[in-house]
N, C-alpha and C positions, 0 to 999 in steps of 0.2 A: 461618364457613361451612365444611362438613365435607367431605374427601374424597369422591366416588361410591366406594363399594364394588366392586372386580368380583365382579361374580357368575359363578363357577366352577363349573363343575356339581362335587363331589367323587368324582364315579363317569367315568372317563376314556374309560372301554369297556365296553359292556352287550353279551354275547353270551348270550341267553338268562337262564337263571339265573345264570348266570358276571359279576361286574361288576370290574373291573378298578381301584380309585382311587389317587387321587395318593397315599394316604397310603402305602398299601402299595406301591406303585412307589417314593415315597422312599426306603423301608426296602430294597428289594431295589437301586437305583443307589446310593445310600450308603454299603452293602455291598462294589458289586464294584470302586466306583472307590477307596473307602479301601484294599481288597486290590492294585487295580495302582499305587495311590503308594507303597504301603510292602512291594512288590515293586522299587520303582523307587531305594528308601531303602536296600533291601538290595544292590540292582548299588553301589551308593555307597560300599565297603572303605572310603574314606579318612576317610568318618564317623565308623567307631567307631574308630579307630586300632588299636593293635597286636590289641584282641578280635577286630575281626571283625564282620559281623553278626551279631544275636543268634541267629539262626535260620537257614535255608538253603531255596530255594523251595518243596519239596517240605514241609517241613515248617510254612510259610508257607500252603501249599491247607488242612492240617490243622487248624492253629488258627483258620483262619477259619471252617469249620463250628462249633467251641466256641466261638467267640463269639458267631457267630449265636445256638445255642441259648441261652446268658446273657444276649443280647438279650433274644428273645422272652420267655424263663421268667421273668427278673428283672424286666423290664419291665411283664410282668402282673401278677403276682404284688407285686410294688413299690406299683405302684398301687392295689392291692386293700390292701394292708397299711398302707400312709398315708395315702391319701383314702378308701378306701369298704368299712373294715371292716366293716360293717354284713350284706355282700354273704355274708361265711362264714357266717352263720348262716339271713340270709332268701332267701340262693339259689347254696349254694357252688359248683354246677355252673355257673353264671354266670364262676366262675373261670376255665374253659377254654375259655371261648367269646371270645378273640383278636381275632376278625373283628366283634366289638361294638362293638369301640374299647375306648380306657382303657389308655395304657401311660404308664410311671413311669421319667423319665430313672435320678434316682436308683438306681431300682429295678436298672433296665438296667444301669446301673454297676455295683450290688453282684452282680449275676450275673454280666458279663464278669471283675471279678475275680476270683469264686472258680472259672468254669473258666477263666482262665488261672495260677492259682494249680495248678490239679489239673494242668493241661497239663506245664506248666514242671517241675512235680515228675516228673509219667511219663519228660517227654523227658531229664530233666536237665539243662535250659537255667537261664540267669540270668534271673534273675523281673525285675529292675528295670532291664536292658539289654532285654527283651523289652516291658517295660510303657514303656519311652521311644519303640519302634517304634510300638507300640499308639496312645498317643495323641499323636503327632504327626500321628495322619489322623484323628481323631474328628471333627475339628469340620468334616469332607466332609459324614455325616453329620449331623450338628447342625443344617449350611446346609436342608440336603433338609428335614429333618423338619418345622422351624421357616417355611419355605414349606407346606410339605404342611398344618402349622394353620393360617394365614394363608387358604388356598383352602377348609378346611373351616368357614372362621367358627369357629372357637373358641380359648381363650384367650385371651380379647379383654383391654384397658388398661382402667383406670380414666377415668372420663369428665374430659374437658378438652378445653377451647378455643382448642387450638395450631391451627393453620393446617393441619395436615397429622394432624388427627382424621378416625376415621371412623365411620359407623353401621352396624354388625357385622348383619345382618338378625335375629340369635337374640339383643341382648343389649338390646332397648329401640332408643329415640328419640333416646339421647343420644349425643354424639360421643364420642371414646374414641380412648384414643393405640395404635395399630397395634403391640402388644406385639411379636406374633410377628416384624413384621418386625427391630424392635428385637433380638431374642434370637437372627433368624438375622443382624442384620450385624454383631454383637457375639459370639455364642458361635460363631458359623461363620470370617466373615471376617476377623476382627480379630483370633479366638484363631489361625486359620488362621497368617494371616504374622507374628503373634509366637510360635509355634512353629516357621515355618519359619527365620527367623530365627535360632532356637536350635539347629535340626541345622543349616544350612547354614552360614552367618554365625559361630555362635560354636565351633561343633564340640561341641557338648555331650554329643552320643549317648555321645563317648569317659568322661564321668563317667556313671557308670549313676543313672537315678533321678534327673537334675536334668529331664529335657525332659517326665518324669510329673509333678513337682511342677510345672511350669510350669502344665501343662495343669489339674491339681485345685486349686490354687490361682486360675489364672484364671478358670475355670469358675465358682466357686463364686462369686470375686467379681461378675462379670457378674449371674451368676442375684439375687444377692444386691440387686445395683443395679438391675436390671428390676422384680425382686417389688416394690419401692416402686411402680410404674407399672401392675401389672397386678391385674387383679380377681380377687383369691382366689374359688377353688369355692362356689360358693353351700352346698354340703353341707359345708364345714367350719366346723370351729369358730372363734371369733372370739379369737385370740392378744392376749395385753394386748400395748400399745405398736405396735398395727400390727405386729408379727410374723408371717412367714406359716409354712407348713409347707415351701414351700419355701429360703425363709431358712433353717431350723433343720436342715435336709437338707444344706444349703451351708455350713453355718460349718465340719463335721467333714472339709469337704475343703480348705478354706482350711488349716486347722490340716493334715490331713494331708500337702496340698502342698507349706507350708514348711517341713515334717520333712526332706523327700525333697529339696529345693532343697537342705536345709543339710548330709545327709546326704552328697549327692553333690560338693557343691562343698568338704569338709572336704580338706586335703592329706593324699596317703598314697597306698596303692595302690591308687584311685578315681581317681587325675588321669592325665590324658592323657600 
C-alpha cells in the first residue's frame, strides 16, 4: 500500500501573470541562507587558523552575485548539454527560456566553478580556501531544491513495494520510491553535518581544499547511490549495466574530491 501523494499546487503565488513557485523560491532562499552561514563561517578566525578567512564581507556580497550567475548559466546550459541536446538544433532559443524548467546540478557546478575560478584570480584570493567556504553551505541549497522536485512531482524512483512508495500523479499507477526526498536528506542533511563536522569539529578549513573534497566526493557518492533508485529521463539513452548519465557525471567528482582530500591533508605548508 503506497503513500497519498500531497498534492502541492507548484505555483506558490498567482498575481496576475506573475506566478511565484516553490522551485524558484528554493533557488532564491538557498541562495541567501548559504550567503548568511558562510558570512557566519567567516566571523569564525579561529577556523582557518593563522590564514584568516578566505575572503572579507564585502567581498563575500561580491561572489555571491557570481555564483548566482554560474548557477543559473551552468545550470541551463548543463542540462541542455547532457539531457536534451536535441534542443540546439530543433529550438535553441528554448535555451534561454529558464522559467521552462530543465536545470543541471552538474551543470551548476561547472559554472559556479569557473566563475569562482575567474573571481578568485581578479581578487587574488586562494581558490581552494575559498572553494572550502563555498561548499560547506551547498548542501542548504541542495535541501531546498530537492523538496522543490518533491512538490513539483518530478524526478520520481523506480517503482517498488517498500511501505513508504508513492504514486507521483505524472509518472503512471505504480508506486515508486520518493527519490527526491532521498537526495534532499542525503545530499542536504547528511552532507550538511558531515561538512559541518569538518569546519567545526575537525578544523579542516585550516588545510585548504580538504572540506571541497569532502563535499565532491560525497556528493557524487550520494547521487551515485540514489541513481540506482531513481527513473532515468524517459529521453535518454539507455547506458549498458544500468549506468545513468547521472552516475557518469558523479564519478569525475568522487575522483576529483579525493585528489583535494589528499591534496590538502599531505603534511607541509597546508597543515594547520
Amino acid at each position: 500500500m503506497a503513500l497519498p501523494y500531497p498534492q502541492i499546487d507548484p505555483v506558490l503565488i498567482q498575481i496576475g501573470p506573475l506566478a511565484i513557485r516553490w522551485y524558484a523560491l528554493a533557488y532564491i532562499v538557498g541562495i541567501l541562507a548559504a550567503w548568511r552561514y558562510a558570512s557566519a563561517l567567516i566571523d569564525r578566525a579561529d577556523l582557518w587558523a593563522k590564514r584568516g578567512p578566505p575572503v572579507d564581507k564585502p567581498g563575500l556580497e561580491d561572489l555571491v552575485l557570481w555564483i548566482t550567475v554560474g548557477i543559473i548559466a551552468g545550470g541551463r546550459l548543463g542540462h541542455v548539454l547532457f539531457y536534451t541536446p536535441g534542443i540546439l538544433l530543433s529550438d535553441p532559443v528554448e535555451v534561454l527560456r529558464v522559467w521552462n524548467g530543465g536545470m543541471s546540478f552538474h551543470g551548476g557546478c561547472l559554472g559556479v566553478l569557473l566563475a569562482v575560478g575567474l573571481f578568485v584570480r581578479r581578487k587574488g584570493l586562494d581558490l581552494f580556501s575559498v572553494g572550502d567556504l563555498i561548499c560547506a553551505v551547498v548542501p542548504i541549497g541542495l535541501f531546498l531544491g530537492r523538496i522543490a522536485n518533491f512538490i513539483n512531482g518530478e524526478l520520481w524512483g523506480r517503482p517498488t513495494d517498500l511501505p513508504w512508495a508513492m504514486v507521483f500523479p505524472a509518472a503512471g499507477p505504480e508506486p515508486r520510491h520518493p527519490s527526491q526526498i532521498y537526495e534532499a536528506l542525503l545530499e542536504g542533511v547528511l552532507l550538511f553535518l558531515v561538512l559541518r563536522w569538518a569546519t567545526h569539529n575537525r578544523r579542516w578549513p585550516a588545510r585548504p581544499g580538504v572540506v571541497a573534497g569532502i563535499f565532491f566526493a560525497g556528493y557524487g557518492l550520494v547521487r551515485i547511490l540514489v541513481e540506482t533508485l531513481r527513473e532515468p529521463d524517459i529521453y535518454m539513452p539507455a547506458f549498458p549495466m544500468g549506468v545513468t548519465m547521472g552516475m557518469l557525471l558523479s564519478l569525475p567528482m568522487v575522483a576529483f574530491g579525493a585528489w583535494l582530500i589528499r591534496r590538502g591533508r599531505v603534511p607541509g605548508d597546508r597543515a594547520p
